[in-house]
C-alpha positions as CSV (number, residue, x, y, z in Angstrom):
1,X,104.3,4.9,191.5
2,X,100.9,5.0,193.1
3,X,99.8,8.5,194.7
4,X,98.2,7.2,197.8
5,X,96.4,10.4,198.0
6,X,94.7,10.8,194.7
7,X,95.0,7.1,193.7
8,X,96.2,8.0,190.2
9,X,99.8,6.2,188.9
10,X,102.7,8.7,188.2
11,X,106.2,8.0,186.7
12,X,108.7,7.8,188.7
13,X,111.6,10.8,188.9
14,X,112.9,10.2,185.7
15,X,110.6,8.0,183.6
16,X,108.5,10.0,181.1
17,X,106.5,7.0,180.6
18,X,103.7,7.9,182.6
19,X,102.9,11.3,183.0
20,X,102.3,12.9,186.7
21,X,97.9,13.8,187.0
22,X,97.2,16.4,189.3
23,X,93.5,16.1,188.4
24,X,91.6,13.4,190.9
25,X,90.3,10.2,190.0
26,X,86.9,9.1,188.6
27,X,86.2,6.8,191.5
28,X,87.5,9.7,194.2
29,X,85.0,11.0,196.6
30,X,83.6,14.5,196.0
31,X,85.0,16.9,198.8
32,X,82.6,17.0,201.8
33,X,79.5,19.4,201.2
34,X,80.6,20.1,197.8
35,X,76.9,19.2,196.2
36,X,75.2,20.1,199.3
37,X,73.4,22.9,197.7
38,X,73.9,24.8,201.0
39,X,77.1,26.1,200.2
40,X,78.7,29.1,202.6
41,X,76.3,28.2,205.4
42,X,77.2,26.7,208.6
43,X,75.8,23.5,210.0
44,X,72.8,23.7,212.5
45,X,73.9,23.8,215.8
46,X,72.5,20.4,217.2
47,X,73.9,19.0,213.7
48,X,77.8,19.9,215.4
49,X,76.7,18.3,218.8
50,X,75.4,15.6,217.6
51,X,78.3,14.7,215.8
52,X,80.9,15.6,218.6
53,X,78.7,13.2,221.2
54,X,79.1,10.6,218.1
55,X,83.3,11.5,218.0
56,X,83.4,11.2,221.9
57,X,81.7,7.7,222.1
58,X,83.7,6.3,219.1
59,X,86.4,3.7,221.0
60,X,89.0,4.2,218.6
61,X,89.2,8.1,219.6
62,X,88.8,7.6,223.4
63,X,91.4,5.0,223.5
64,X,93.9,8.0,221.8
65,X,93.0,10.2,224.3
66,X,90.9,12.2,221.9
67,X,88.1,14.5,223.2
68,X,86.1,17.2,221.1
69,X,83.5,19.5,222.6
70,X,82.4,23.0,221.8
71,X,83.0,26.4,223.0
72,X,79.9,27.4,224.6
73,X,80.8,31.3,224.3
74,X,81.9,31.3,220.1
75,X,80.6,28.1,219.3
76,X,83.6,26.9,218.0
77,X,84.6,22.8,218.0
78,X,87.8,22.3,220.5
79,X,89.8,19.1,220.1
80,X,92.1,18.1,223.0
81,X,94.4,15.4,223.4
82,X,94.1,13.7,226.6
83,X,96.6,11.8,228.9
84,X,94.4,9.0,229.6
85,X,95.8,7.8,232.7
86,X,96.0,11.1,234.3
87,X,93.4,12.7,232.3
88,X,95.6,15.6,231.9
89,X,95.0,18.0,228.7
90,X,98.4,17.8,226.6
91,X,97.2,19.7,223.5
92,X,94.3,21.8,222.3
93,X,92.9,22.9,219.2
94,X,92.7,26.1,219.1
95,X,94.3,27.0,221.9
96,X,93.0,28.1,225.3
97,X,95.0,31.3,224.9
98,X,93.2,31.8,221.2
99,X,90.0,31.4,222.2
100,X,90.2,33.7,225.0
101,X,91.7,35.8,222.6
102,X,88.5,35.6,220.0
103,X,86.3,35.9,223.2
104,X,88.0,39.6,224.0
105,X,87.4,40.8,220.0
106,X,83.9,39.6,219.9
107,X,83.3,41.4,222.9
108,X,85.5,44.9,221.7
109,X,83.2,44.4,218.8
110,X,80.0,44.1,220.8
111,X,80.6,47.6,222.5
112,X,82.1,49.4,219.4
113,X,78.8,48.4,217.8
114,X,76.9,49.4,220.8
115,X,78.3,52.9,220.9
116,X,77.9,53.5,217.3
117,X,74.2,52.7,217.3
């Protein structure tokens, strides 16, 4: 049986013939950024723009009702799914409720490091 993830062959639920391969396959992509050499640091700002303009003109996305942008305050991407024909936001990633939550902590962080300075 073919793992469509990994691409290796395992035996099927009973068959010893084949043994199951957790390890991935030769031809499998390396995981994004894993030889990058700038490993633990976060991409340049205009890097993430660029690439969310790129995501928000692809067809296949807009057709979906796909829309990514970034939080202007924490910087963090937001991915919303759309009602296209009323334009209506059914779903966001992360939620509008966490990131007001993650504005108030950065900001109760901001004076606790004020007053302790």
């Amino acid at each position: 049986m073919l793992n469509p993830l990994s691409g290796s062959v395992q035996a099927a639920p009973g068959n010893a013939a084949a043994p199951a391969s957790n390890s991935p396959s030769r031809g499998a992509p390396a995981a994004p950024g894993a030889n990058a050499g700038n490993q633990g640091s976060a991409p340049a700002r205009d890097a993430v723009e660029n690439a969310v303009g790129k995501l928000n003109e692809n067809p296949q996305f807009t057709a979906q009702g796909l829309r990514f942008s970034i939080d202007e305050e924490s910087g963090k991407t937001v991915v919303k799914i759309v009602d296209t024909s009323t334009q209506e936001v059914l779903r966001q990633f992360p939620s509008a409720e966490a990131l007001a939550l993650a504005h108030s902590i950065d900001k109760m962080q901001g004076l606790l490091l004020r007053e302790k300075a």
